[in-house]
C-alpha positions in Angstrom: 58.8 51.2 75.5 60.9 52.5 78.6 61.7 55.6 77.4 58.7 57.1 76.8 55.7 57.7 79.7 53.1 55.5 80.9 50.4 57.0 83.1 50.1 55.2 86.4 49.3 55.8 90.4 52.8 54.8 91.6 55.1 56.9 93.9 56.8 58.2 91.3 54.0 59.3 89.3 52.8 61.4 92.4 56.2 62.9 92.7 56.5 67.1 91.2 58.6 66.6 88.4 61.1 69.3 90.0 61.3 66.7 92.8 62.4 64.1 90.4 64.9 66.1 88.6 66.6 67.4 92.0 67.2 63.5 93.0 68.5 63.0 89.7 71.3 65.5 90.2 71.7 64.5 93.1 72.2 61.2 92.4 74.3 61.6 89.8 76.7 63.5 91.6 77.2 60.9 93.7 77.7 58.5 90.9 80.5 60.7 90.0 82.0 61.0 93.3 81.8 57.5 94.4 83.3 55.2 92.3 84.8 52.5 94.4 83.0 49.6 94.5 81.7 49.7 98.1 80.1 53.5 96.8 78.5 52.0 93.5 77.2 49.0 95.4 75.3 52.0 97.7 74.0 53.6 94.6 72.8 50.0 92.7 70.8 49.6 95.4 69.3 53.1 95.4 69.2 52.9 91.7 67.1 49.6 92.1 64.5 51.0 94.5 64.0 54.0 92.4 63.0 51.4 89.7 61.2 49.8 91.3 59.1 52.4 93.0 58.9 53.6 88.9 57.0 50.4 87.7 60.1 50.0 85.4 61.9 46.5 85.3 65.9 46.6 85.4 66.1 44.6 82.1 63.8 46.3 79.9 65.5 49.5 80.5 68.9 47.9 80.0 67.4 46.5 76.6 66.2 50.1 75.6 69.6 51.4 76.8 71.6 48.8 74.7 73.4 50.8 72.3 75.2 53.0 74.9 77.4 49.2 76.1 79.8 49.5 73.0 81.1 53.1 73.9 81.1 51.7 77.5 82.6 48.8 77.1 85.2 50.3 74.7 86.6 52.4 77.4 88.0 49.8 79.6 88.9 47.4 76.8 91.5 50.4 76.0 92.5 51.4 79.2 93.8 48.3 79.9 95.9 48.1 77.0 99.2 49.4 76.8 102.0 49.3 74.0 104.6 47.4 75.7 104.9 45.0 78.6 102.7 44.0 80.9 100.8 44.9 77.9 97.2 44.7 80.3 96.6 47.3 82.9 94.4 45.6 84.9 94.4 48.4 87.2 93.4 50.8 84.9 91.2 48.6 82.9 89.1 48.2 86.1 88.6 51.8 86.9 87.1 52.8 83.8 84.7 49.8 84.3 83.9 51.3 87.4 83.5 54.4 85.5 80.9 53.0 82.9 79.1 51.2 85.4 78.2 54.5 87.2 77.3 55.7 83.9 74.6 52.7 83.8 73.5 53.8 87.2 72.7 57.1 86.0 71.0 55.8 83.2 68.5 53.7 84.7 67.5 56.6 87.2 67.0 58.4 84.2 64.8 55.7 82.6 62.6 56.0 85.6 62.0 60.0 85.3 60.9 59.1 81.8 58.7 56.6 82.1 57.0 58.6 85.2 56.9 62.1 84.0 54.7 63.7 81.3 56.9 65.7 78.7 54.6 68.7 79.4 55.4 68.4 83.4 59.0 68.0 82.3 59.0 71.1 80.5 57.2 73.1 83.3 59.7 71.9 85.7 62.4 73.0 83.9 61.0 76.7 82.8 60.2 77.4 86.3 63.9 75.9 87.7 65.7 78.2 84.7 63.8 81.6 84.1 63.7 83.7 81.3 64.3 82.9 78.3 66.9 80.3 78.5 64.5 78.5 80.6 61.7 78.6 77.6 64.4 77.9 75.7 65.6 74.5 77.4 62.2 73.6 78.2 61.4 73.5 74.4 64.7 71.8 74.0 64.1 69.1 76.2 60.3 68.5 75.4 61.1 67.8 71.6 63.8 65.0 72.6 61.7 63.7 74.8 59.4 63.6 72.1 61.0 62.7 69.4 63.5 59.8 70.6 61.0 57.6 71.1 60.0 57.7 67.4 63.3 57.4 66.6 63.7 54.5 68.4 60.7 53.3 67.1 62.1 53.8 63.1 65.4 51.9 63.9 63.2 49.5 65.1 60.9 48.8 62.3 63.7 49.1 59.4 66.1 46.6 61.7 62.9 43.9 61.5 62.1 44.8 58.0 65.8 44.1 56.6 65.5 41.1 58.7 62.3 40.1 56.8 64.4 40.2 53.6 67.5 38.1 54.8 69.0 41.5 55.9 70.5 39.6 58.6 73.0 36.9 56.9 75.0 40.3 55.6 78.1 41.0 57.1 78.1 43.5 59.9 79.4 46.3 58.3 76.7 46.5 55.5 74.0 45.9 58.1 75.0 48.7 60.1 75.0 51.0 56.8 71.4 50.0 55.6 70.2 50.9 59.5 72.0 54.0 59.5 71.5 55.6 56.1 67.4 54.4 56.3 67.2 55.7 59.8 69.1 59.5 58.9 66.6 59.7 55.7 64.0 58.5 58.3 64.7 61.1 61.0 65.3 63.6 58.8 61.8 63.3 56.8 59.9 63.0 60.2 61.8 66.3 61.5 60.5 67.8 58.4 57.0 66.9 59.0 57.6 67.9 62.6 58.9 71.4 61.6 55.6 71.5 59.5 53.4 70.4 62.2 54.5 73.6 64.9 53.7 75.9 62.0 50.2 74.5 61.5 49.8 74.5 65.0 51.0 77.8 66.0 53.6 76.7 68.2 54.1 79.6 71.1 57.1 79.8 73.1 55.0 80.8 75.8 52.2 78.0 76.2 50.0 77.6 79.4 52.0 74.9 81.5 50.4 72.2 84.1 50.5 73.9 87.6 53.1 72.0 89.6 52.8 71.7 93.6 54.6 69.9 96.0 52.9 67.1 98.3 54.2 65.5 101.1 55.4 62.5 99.4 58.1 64.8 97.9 59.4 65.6 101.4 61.5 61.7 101.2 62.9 62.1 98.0 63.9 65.7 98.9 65.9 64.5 101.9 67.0 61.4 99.4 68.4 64.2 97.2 69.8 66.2 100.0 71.7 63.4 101.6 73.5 62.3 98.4 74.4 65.7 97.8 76.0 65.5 101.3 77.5 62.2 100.2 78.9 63.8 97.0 80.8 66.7 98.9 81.8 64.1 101.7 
């Protein structure tokens, strides 16, 4: 599973999570302030190194990131539409394509942070980016999702290939989609239950001892990565 992490010796896995998470705002900034063709061609590239340097193949994270392509999709579908004659925009249709496609960009980068970053780094990172409370705060935050989406996923998973089992799949769409979603709410909300119980046994602190973070001099690249699409952004 791509959106979860795998231990490994690859660039990216000797990266400081802050690191990481600097070229990721950097990039997407970028993403957002490029959206021309010639400017998103720049970034697939970059987006494909990163990947690549991550140990992460483009399709499997575009398979784990499927269910994002109808809401992306959607967007140009009605942009280009219009009430009356020419009834197509084609201008407009392809400039939210452009749009989503940055979107996917951003995405995949993301995929690599995940797969090369340990939820505890992640949270360490972020509590010493954000002090104070709102830092412990986020950090919590963001160390649960990256926790618990992957079981998530995981559910959906399982009760998509156990309807299939039972001829689930020669329904229509519509009831297909229901069984999935009402089995995977009841699902998520039983295991957030049992998560909920699982701090408490555990004495969950808001305070824990975090990984110690340093810098290396492999960071120094990505640093000047992230500094010159920030440039690039503010162009």
């Amino acid at each position: 599973m791509t959106l979860s992490y795998r231990p490994g010796d690859l660039l990216a896995h000797r990266l400081d999570p802050r690191t990481k998470l600097g070229f990721q705002v950097a990039f997407a900034a970028a993403a957002f302030a490029h959206t021309t063709p010639r400017g998103l061609l720049a970034l697939t590239v970059v987006a494909l190194v990163v990947l690549r340097a991550s140990g992460v193949a483009a399709r499997e994270a575009l398979v784990e990131y499927r269910f994002v392509f109808p809401f992306l999709l959607a967007g140009p579908v009605i942009s280009s539409l219009t009430l009356g004659a020419p009834w197509i925009r084609w201008e407009a249709g392809v400039e939210s394509l452009l749009a989503s496609y940055r979107v996917v960009l951003v995405l995949l980068v993301s995929a690599a942070y995940l797969r090369t970053t340990p939820v505890r780094d992640s949270r360490a990172a972020i509590q010493r980016v954000v002090p104070g409370k709102a830092g412990r705060l986020l950090g919590t935050g963001v160390g649960f999702v990256f926790r618990f989406l992957p079981v998530l996923q995981a559910d959906l998973r399982r009760i998509r290939d156990a309807s299939a089992a039972r001829l689930g799949d020669q329904r229509g769409l519509v009831e297909r989609m229901r069984l999935v979603g009402v089995s995977g709410l009841a699902r998520a909300l039983s295991r957030a239950d049992r998560f909920a119980l699982a701090l408490r046994a555990r004495c969950f602190a808001w305070n824990p001892t975090l990984p110690p973070l340093s810098f290396s001099r492999a960071d120094l690249p990505v640093v000047a990565a992230s500094v010159a699409l920030l440039a690039w952004a503010v162009a």
